[in-house]
N, C-alpha and C positions, 0 to 999 in steps of 0.2 A: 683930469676932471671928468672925463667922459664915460670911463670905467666907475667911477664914482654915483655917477649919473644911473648908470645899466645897473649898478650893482643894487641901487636906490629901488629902480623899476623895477626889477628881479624881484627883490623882498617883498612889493607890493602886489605883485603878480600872485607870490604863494600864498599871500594873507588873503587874497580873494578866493584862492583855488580854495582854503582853507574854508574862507565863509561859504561856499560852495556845499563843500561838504556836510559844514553844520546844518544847512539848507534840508539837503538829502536828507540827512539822519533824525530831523526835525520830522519830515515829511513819512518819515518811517514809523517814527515813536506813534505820532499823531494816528497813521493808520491803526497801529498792533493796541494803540487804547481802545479807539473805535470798535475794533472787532471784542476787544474784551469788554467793552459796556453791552454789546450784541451779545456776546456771550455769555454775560453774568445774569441778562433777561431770564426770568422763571425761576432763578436759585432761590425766592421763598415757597413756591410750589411745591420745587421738586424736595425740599426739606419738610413741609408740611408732610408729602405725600410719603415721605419716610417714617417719618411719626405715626403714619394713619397704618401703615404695613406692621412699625413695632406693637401697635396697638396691639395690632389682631394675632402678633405674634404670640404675645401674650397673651392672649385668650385663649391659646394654642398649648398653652404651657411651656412657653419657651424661654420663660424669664431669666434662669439662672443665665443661659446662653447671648439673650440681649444682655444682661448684667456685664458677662465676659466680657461684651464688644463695647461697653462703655465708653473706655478714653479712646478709644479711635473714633468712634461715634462724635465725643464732644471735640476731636483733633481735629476732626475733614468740616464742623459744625463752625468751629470758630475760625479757622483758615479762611473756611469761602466768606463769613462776615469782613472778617480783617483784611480779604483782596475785595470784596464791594465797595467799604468805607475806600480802599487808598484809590480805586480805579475809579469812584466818584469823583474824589478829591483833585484828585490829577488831572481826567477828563474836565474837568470846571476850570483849572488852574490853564489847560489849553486851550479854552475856548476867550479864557480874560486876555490869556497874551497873544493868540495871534488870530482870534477868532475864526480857530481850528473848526471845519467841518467835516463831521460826523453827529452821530445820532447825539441827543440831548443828554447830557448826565443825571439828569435829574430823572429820568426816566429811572434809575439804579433805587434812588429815593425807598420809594416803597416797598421795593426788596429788601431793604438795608432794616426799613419799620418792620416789615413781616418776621426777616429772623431775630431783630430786637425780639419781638413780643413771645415769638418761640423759645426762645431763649427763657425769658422771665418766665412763663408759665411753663417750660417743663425741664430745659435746660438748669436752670437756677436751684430747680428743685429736687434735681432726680440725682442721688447720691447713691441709692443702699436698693437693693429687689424689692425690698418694701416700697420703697418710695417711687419704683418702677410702676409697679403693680396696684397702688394707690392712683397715679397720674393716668394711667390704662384706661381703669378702672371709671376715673372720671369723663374722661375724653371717649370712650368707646362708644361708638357710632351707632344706637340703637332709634331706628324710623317708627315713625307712628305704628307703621304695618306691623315690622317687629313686635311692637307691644301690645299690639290686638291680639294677634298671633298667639304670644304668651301668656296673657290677663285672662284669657277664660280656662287655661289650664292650671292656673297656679293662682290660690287660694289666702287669702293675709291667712296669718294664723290666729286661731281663735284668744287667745292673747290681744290682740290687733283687737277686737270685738269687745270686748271685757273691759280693754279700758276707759276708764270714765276723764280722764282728764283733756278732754278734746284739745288735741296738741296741734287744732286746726282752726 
């Protein structure tokens, strides 16, 4: 009966070492999310600030060349959306079950909106160089200065003047 006994306390010896461990591994996970909600901080920035570089790339005449880098463009585009969303997700689901401390998830929030919205306005629409070079087109960063700048050296054309259907 004694070895019975020992062998009973043994088993629950290992099942703690074991909850132990989960303990640890818990304590691990929790940290490597933490630094990935730190670390996903800016990913609509620094995707904005991609787009703002393709822009000018293209103004550069480098279309066919962004065209080239397309699907790795929309591959590295939708990865880092799709590790926000889960690294949100997860970071939340940590913080209901053991009210894990590290920085807030919801902080990820707005990044996740920012490349949503990248996505729909240029992502959703940019298939063909045309449709490159259209979106550019749009989005290209011309300042007031800029158009001062331009506006007394470049003239509507007299066309422009002639027509009488005031489309204004």
């Amino acid at each position: 009966m004694p070895e019975d006994l020992l062998l009973e306390l043994e088993t629950a010896t290992s099942v703690a070492e074991s909850l132990e461990n989960i303990e640890d591994l818990f304590r691990v996970v929790v940290r490597e999310v933490g630094w990935a909600v730190e670390g996903m901080k800016g990913s609509a920035r620094a995707f904005e600030n991609a787009w703002r570089r393709i822009i000018l790339d293209v103004a550069r005449g480098h279309t066919a060349e962004i065209q080239e880098a397309r699907l790795r463009l929309l591959s590295a585009f939708e990865q880092r959306l799709r590790f926000l969303k889960e690294t949100q997700a997860l970071a939340t689901w940590l913080v209901a079950q053991r009210g894990a401390a590290f920085p807030d998830p919801d902080v990820l929030l707005p990044e996740i909106a920012g490349l949503e919205r990248l996505k729909a306005t240029v992502f959703d629409r940019w298939q063909t160089a045309e449709d490159l070079e259209d979106l550019a087109a749009r989005d290209y960063p011309l300042t007031t200065a800029d158009l001062d700048a331009i506006g007394p050296h470049r003239r509507p054309p007299a066309s422009f003047y002639a027509d009488e259907s005031k489309p204004f």
